[in-house]
C-alpha positions as CSV (number, residue, x, y, z in Angstrom):
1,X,24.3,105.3,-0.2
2,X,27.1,107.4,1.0
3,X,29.6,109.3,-1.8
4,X,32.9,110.1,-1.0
5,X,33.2,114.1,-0.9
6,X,36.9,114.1,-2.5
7,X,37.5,110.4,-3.6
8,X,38.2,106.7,-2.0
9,X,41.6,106.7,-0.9
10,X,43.5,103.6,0.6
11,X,46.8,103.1,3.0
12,X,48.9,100.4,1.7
13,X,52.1,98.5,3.5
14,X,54.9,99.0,0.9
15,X,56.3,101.3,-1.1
16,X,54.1,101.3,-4.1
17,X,54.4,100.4,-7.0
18,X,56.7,97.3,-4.7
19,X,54.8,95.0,-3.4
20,X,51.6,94.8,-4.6
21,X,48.7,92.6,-3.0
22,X,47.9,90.9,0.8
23,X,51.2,90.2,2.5
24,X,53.5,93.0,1.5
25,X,55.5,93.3,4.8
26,X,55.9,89.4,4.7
27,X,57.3,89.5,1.4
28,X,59.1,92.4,1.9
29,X,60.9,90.7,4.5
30,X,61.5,87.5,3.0
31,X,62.8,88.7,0.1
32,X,65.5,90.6,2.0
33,X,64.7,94.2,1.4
34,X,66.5,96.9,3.7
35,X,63.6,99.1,3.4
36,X,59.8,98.9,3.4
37,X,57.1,102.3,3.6
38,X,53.5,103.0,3.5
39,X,52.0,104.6,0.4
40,X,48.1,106.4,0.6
41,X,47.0,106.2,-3.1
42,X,43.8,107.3,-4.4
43,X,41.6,104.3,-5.1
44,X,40.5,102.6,-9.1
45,X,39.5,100.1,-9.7
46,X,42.7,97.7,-9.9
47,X,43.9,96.2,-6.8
48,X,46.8,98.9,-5.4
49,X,47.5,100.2,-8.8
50,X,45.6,103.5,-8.1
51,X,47.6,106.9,-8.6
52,X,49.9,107.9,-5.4
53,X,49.5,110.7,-3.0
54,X,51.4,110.7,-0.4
55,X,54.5,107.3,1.0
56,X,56.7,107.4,3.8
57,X,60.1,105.2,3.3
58,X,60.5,103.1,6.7
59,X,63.6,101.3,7.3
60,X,63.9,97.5,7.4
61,X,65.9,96.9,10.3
62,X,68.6,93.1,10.4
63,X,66.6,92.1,13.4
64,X,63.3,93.4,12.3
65,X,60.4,90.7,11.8
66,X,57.2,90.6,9.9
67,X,56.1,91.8,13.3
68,X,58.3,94.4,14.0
69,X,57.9,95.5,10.3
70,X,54.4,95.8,10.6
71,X,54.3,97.5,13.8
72,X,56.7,100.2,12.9
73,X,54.2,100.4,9.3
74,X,51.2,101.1,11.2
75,X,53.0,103.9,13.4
76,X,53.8,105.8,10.1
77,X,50.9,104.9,8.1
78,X,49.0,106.4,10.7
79,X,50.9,109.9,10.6
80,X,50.7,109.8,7.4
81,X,47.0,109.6,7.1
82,X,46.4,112.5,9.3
83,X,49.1,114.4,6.7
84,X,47.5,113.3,4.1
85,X,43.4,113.9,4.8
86,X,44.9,117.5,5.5
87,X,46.3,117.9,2.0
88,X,43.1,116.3,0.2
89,X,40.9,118.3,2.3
90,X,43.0,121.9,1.3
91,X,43.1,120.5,-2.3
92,X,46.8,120.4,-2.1
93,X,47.1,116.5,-2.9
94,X,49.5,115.8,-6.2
95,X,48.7,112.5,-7.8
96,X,51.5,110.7,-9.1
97,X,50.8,107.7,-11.4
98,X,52.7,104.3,-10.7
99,X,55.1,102.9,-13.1
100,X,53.8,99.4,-13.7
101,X,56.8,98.5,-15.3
102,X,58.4,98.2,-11.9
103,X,56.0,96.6,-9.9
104,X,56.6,93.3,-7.6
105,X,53.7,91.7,-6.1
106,X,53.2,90.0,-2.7
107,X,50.6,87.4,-2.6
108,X,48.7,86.1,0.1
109,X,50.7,83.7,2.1
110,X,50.0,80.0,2.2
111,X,50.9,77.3,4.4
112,X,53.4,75.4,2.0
113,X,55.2,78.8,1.8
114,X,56.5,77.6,5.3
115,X,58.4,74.9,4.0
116,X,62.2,75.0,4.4
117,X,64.3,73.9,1.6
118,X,67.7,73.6,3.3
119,X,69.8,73.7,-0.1
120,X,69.3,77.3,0.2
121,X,71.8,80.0,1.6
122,X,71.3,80.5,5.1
123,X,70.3,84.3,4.5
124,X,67.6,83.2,2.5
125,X,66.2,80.5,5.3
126,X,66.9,83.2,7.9
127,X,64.9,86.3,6.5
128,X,62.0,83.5,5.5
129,X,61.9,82.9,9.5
130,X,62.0,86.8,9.8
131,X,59.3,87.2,7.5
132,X,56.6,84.3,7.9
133,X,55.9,85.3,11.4
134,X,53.4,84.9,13.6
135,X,51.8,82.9,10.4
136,X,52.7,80.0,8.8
137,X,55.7,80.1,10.1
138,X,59.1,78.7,8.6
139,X,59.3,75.3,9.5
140,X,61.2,72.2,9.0
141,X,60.4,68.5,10.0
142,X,62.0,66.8,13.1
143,X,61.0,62.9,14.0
144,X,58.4,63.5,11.4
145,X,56.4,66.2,13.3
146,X,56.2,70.3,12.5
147,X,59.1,72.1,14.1
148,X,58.6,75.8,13.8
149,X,61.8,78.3,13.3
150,X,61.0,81.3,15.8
151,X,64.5,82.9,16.0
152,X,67.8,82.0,13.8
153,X,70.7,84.2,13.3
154,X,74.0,83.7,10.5
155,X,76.5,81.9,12.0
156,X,80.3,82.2,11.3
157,X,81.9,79.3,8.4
158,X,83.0,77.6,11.7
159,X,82.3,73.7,11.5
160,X,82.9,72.4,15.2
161,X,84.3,68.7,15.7
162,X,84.7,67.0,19.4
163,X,88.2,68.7,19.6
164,X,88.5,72.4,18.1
165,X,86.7,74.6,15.3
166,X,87.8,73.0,11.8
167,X,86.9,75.4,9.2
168,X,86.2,73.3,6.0
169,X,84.7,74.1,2.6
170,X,80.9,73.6,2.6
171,X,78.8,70.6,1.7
172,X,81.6,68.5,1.5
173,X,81.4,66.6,4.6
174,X,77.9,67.6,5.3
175,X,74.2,67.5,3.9
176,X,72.5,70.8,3.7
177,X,69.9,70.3,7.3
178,X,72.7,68.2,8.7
179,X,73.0,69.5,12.3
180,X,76.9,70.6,12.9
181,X,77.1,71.8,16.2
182,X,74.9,72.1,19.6
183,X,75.8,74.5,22.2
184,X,74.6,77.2,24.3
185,X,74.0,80.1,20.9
186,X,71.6,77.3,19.6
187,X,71.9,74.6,17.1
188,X,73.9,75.2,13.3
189,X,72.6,73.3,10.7
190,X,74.4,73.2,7.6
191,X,72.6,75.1,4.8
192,X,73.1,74.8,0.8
193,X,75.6,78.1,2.0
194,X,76.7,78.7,5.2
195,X,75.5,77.8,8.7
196,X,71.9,78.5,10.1
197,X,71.7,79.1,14.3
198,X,68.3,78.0,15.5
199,X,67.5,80.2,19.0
200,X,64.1,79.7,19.6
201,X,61.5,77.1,18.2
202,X,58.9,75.2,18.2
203,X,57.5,71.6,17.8
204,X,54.2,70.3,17.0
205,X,51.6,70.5,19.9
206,X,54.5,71.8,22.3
207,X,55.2,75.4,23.7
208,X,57.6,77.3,22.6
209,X,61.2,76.7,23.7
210,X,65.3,77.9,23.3
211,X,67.8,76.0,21.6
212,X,69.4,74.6,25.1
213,X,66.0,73.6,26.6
214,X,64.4,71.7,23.1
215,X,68.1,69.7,23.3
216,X,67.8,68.6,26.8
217,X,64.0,67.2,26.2
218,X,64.8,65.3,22.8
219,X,68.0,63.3,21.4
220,X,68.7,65.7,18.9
221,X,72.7,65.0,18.1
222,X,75.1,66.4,15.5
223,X,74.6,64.4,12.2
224,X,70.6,64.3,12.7
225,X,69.3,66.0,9.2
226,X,65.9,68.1,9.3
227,X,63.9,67.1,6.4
228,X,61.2,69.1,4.0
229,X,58.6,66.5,4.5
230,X,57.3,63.9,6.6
Protein backbone atom coordinates (compact mmCIF):
# COMPACT_ATOMS: atom_id res chain seq x y z
CA UNK A 1 0.00 0.00 0.00
CA UNK A 2 1.28 3.38 -0.79
CA UNK A 3 0.94 6.40 2.15
CA UNK A 4 0.75 9.77 1.17
CA UNK A 5 3.96 11.61 2.49
CA UNK A 6 2.06 14.94 3.40
CA UNK A 7 -1.77 14.12 3.03
CA UNK A 8 -4.49 13.32 0.14
CA UNK A 9 -5.29 16.44 -1.37
CA UNK A 10 -8.07 17.04 -4.06
CA UNK A 11 -8.78 19.85 -6.93
CA UNK A 12 -12.33 20.70 -7.02
CA UNK A 13 -14.38 22.90 -9.84
CA UNK A 14 -15.98 25.69 -7.68
CA UNK A 15 -15.30 27.84 -5.14
CA UNK A 16 -15.66 25.78 -2.05
CA UNK A 17 -17.69 25.72 0.20
CA UNK A 18 -20.25 26.60 -3.30
CA UNK A 19 -21.01 23.96 -5.14
CA UNK A 20 -20.44 20.98 -3.58
CA UNK A 21 -20.67 17.47 -5.48
CA UNK A 22 -20.38 16.11 -9.49
CA UNK A 23 -21.45 18.85 -11.74
CA UNK A 24 -20.39 22.04 -10.14
CA UNK A 25 -19.53 24.07 -13.40
CA UNK A 26 -23.04 22.90 -14.73
CA UNK A 27 -24.77 24.20 -11.80
CA UNK A 28 -22.70 27.00 -11.53
CA UNK A 29 -23.79 27.99 -14.77
CA UNK A 30 -27.36 27.32 -14.64
CA UNK A 31 -27.92 29.00 -11.65
CA UNK A 32 -26.52 32.16 -13.19
CA UNK A 33 -23.44 32.87 -11.25
CA UNK A 34 -20.97 35.60 -12.63
CA UNK A 35 -18.11 33.82 -11.12
CA UNK A 36 -16.90 30.21 -10.67
CA UNK A 37 -12.96 29.01 -9.26
CA UNK A 38 -11.08 25.99 -8.45
CA UNK A 39 -10.42 25.18 -4.75
CA UNK A 40 -7.33 22.29 -3.75
CA UNK A 41 -8.53 21.20 -0.29
CA UNK A 42 -6.96 18.72 1.79
CA UNK A 43 -9.01 15.51 1.70
CA UNK A 44 -11.57 13.78 4.86
CA UNK A 45 -13.53 11.91 4.70
CA UNK A 46 -16.81 13.81 3.60
CA UNK A 47 -17.31 14.45 0.09
CA UNK A 48 -15.60 18.16 -0.72
CA UNK A 49 -16.03 19.27 2.82
CA UNK A 50 -12.21 18.83 3.60
CA UNK A 51 -10.32 21.98 4.97
CA UNK A 52 -9.02 24.50 2.00
CA UNK A 53 -5.56 25.27 0.86
CA UNK A 54 -5.29 27.02 -1.74
CA UNK A 55 -8.75 28.54 -4.69
CA UNK A 56 -8.42 30.70 -7.59
CA UNK A 57 -11.64 32.93 -8.43
CA UNK A 58 -12.31 32.53 -12.30
CA UNK A 59 -14.78 34.63 -14.00
CA UNK A 60 -18.07 33.48 -15.48
CA UNK A 61 -18.19 35.11 -18.61
CA UNK A 62 -22.39 36.05 -20.46
CA UNK A 63 -21.31 33.89 -23.30
CA UNK A 64 -19.42 31.29 -21.40
CA UNK A 65 -20.85 27.58 -21.44
CA UNK A 66 -20.55 24.63 -19.30
CA UNK A 67 -17.83 24.11 -21.88
CA UNK A 68 -16.07 27.14 -21.89
CA UNK A 69 -16.47 27.19 -17.97
CA UNK A 70 -14.85 24.04 -17.65
CA UNK A 71 -12.14 24.66 -20.00
CA UNK A 72 -11.02 27.95 -18.61
CA UNK A 73 -11.30 25.64 -14.84
CA UNK A 74 -8.90 23.21 -15.88
CA UNK A 75 -6.40 25.98 -17.18
CA UNK A 76 -6.26 27.42 -13.54
CA UNK A 77 -6.81 24.34 -11.63
CA UNK A 78 -3.78 23.19 -13.23
CA UNK A 79 -1.57 26.37 -12.14
CA UNK A 80 -2.79 26.12 -9.24
CA UNK A 81 -1.74 22.57 -8.44
CA UNK A 82 1.79 23.23 -9.35
CA UNK A 83 1.37 26.41 -6.74
CA UNK A 84 0.04 24.46 -4.48
CA UNK A 85 2.30 20.95 -4.34
CA UNK A 86 5.10 23.78 -3.89
CA UNK A 87 3.64 25.19 -0.73
CA UNK A 88 2.73 21.54 0.88
CA UNK A 89 6.02 20.35 -0.04
CA UNK A 90 7.90 23.62 1.86
CA UNK A 91 5.34 23.16 4.60
CA UNK A 92 3.98 26.53 3.86
CA UNK A 93 0.20 25.29 3.22
CA UNK A 94 -2.51 27.22 5.60
CA UNK A 95 -5.60 25.14 6.03
CA UNK A 96 -8.70 27.06 6.22
CA UNK A 97 -11.87 25.16 7.41
CA UNK A 98 -15.17 25.64 5.22
CA UNK A 99 -18.14 27.27 6.60
CA UNK A 100 -20.80 24.71 6.12
CA UNK A 101 -23.30 27.13 6.88
CA UNK A 102 -22.85 28.47 3.39
CA UNK A 103 -22.54 25.70 1.29
CA UNK A 104 -24.67 24.96 -2.03
CA UNK A 105 -24.48 21.71 -3.64
CA UNK A 106 -24.38 20.62 -7.29
CA UNK A 107 -25.60 17.15 -7.91
CA UNK A 108 -25.00 14.98 -10.58
CA UNK A 109 -27.06 15.88 -13.58
CA UNK A 110 -29.83 13.75 -14.96
CA UNK A 111 -31.57 13.57 -18.03
CA UNK A 112 -35.10 15.10 -16.89
CA UNK A 113 -32.87 18.14 -15.74
CA UNK A 114 -33.04 18.84 -19.55
CA UNK A 115 -36.57 19.57 -19.65
CA UNK A 116 -37.64 23.09 -20.48
CA UNK A 117 -40.46 24.61 -18.52
CA UNK A 118 -41.30 27.61 -20.74
CA UNK A 119 -43.31 29.49 -17.86
CA UNK A 120 -39.95 30.48 -16.76
CA UNK A 121 -38.04 33.84 -17.47
CA UNK A 122 -36.08 33.65 -20.44
CA UNK A 123 -32.65 34.17 -18.39
CA UNK A 124 -33.40 31.21 -16.60
CA UNK A 125 -34.15 28.88 -19.90
CA UNK A 126 -31.04 30.60 -21.41
CA UNK A 127 -28.29 29.98 -18.74
CA UNK A 128 -30.02 26.24 -18.48
CA UNK A 129 -28.87 25.94 -22.35
CA UNK A 130 -25.53 27.54 -21.28
CA UNK A 131 -25.08 25.15 -18.52
CA UNK A 132 -26.43 21.55 -19.55
CA UNK A 133 -23.98 21.35 -22.34
CA UNK A 134 -22.51 18.92 -24.17
CA UNK A 135 -24.88 16.60 -21.75
CA UNK A 136 -28.27 16.30 -21.38
CA UNK A 137 -28.79 19.12 -22.93
CA UNK A 138 -31.77 21.74 -22.61
CA UNK A 139 -34.48 20.58 -24.63
CA UNK A 140 -37.96 21.05 -25.57
CA UNK A 141 -40.40 18.92 -27.72
CA UNK A 142 -41.27 19.75 -31.39
CA UNK A 143 -43.84 17.32 -33.43
CA UNK A 144 -43.35 15.13 -30.50
CA UNK A 145 -39.67 14.38 -30.97
CA UNK A 146 -36.42 15.79 -28.77
CA UNK A 147 -35.33 19.12 -30.00
CA UNK A 148 -32.12 20.09 -28.31
CA UNK A 149 -31.35 24.09 -27.42
CA UNK A 150 -27.53 24.48 -28.58
CA UNK A 151 -27.33 28.42 -28.71
CA UNK A 152 -30.16 31.08 -27.47
CA UNK A 153 -29.55 34.51 -26.66
CA UNK A 154 -32.22 37.35 -24.70
CA UNK A 155 -34.11 38.95 -27.11
CA UNK A 156 -35.50 42.57 -26.87
CA UNK A 157 -39.61 42.96 -25.48
CA UNK A 158 -40.28 43.31 -29.27
CA UNK A 159 -43.38 41.12 -30.39
CA UNK A 160 -43.30 41.16 -34.28
CA UNK A 161 -46.69 41.10 -36.33
CA UNK A 162 -46.87 40.79 -40.35
CA UNK A 163 -46.69 44.70 -40.45
CA UNK A 164 -44.17 46.42 -37.80
CA UNK A 165 -42.76 45.59 -34.22
CA UNK A 166 -45.83 45.93 -31.63
CA UNK A 167 -44.53 46.01 -28.30
CA UNK A 168 -47.23 44.49 -25.94
CA UNK A 169 -47.27 43.44 -22.31
CA UNK A 170 -46.37 39.70 -21.96
CA UNK A 171 -48.51 36.65 -21.90
CA UNK A 172 -51.33 38.34 -22.90
CA UNK A 173 -51.73 37.49 -26.43
CA UNK A 174 -49.31 34.66 -26.21
CA UNK A 175 -48.59 31.17 -24.34
CA UNK A 176 -45.25 30.91 -22.80
CA UNK A 177 -43.37 28.36 -25.94
CA UNK A 178 -45.59 30.14 -28.35
CA UNK A 179 -43.22 30.99 -31.29
CA UNK A 180 -43.51 34.95 -32.01
CA UNK A 181 -41.31 35.63 -34.68
CA UNK A 182 -38.97 33.76 -37.36
CA UNK A 183 -36.19 35.55 -39.05
CA UNK A 184 -32.71 35.52 -39.87
CA UNK A 185 -31.34 36.04 -35.60
CA UNK A 186 -33.32 32.76 -34.98
CA UNK A 187 -36.65 32.00 -33.73
CA UNK A 188 -38.33 34.01 -30.33
CA UNK A 189 -40.49 32.03 -28.36
CA UNK A 190 -42.44 33.66 -25.76
CA UNK A 191 -41.28 32.73 -22.26
CA UNK A 192 -43.19 33.06 -18.76
CA UNK A 193 -40.86 36.58 -19.04
CA UNK A 194 -39.51 37.87 -21.97
CA UNK A 195 -38.44 36.45 -25.34
CA UNK A 196 -36.01 33.44 -25.90
CA UNK A 197 -33.90 33.53 -29.55
CA UNK A 198 -33.06 29.94 -30.46
CA UNK A 199 -29.62 30.08 -32.86
CA UNK A 200 -28.57 26.75 -33.13
CA UNK A 201 -30.38 23.31 -32.33
CA UNK A 202 -31.02 20.26 -32.63
CA UNK A 203 -33.76 17.53 -33.37
CA UNK A 204 -33.99 13.98 -32.64
CA UNK A 205 -31.77 11.67 -34.85
CA UNK A 206 -30.73 14.93 -37.01
CA UNK A 207 -27.35 16.93 -37.16
CA UNK A 208 -27.08 19.92 -35.85
CA UNK A 209 -28.47 23.00 -37.49
CA UNK A 210 -29.08 27.23 -37.31
CA UNK A 211 -32.24 28.76 -36.79
CA UNK A 212 -32.72 29.75 -40.72
CA UNK A 213 -31.75 26.19 -42.00
CA UNK A 214 -34.16 23.95 -39.25
CA UNK A 215 -37.09 26.56 -40.60
CA UNK A 216 -36.56 25.91 -44.22
CA UNK A 217 -36.63 21.87 -43.66
CA UNK A 218 -39.78 21.80 -41.26
CA UNK A 219 -43.22 23.96 -41.19
CA UNK A 220 -42.43 25.51 -38.08
CA UNK A 221 -44.71 28.95 -38.13
CA UNK A 222 -45.45 31.65 -35.58
CA UNK A 223 -48.16 30.44 -33.22
CA UNK A 224 -46.66 26.67 -33.15
CA UNK A 225 -46.08 26.09 -29.15
CA UNK A 226 -42.98 23.89 -27.98
CA UNK A 227 -44.20 21.57 -25.35
CA UNK A 228 -42.46 19.88 -22.01
CA UNK A 229 -43.57 16.45 -23.03
CA UNK A 230 -44.48 14.21 -25.74
Amino acid sequence: MSIPKYYSINLHGSLLPKCRGAAPTNWAVINGEKASGVTIIKMNERMDEGDIITKREVEIEPVDTNITLSEKLSDAGAALLVETLGLVEAGKAQLTKQDDSAATYAPKLKKEDGIINWSEPAIKIHDKVRGLLPWPGAYTYYDGKILKLLQTKLDDKVIHNNRAPLRVPYNILQDPGEVLYIGKEGISVQTGSGDLVIEYLQLEGKKEMDAASFVRGHRLETGYKFENKK
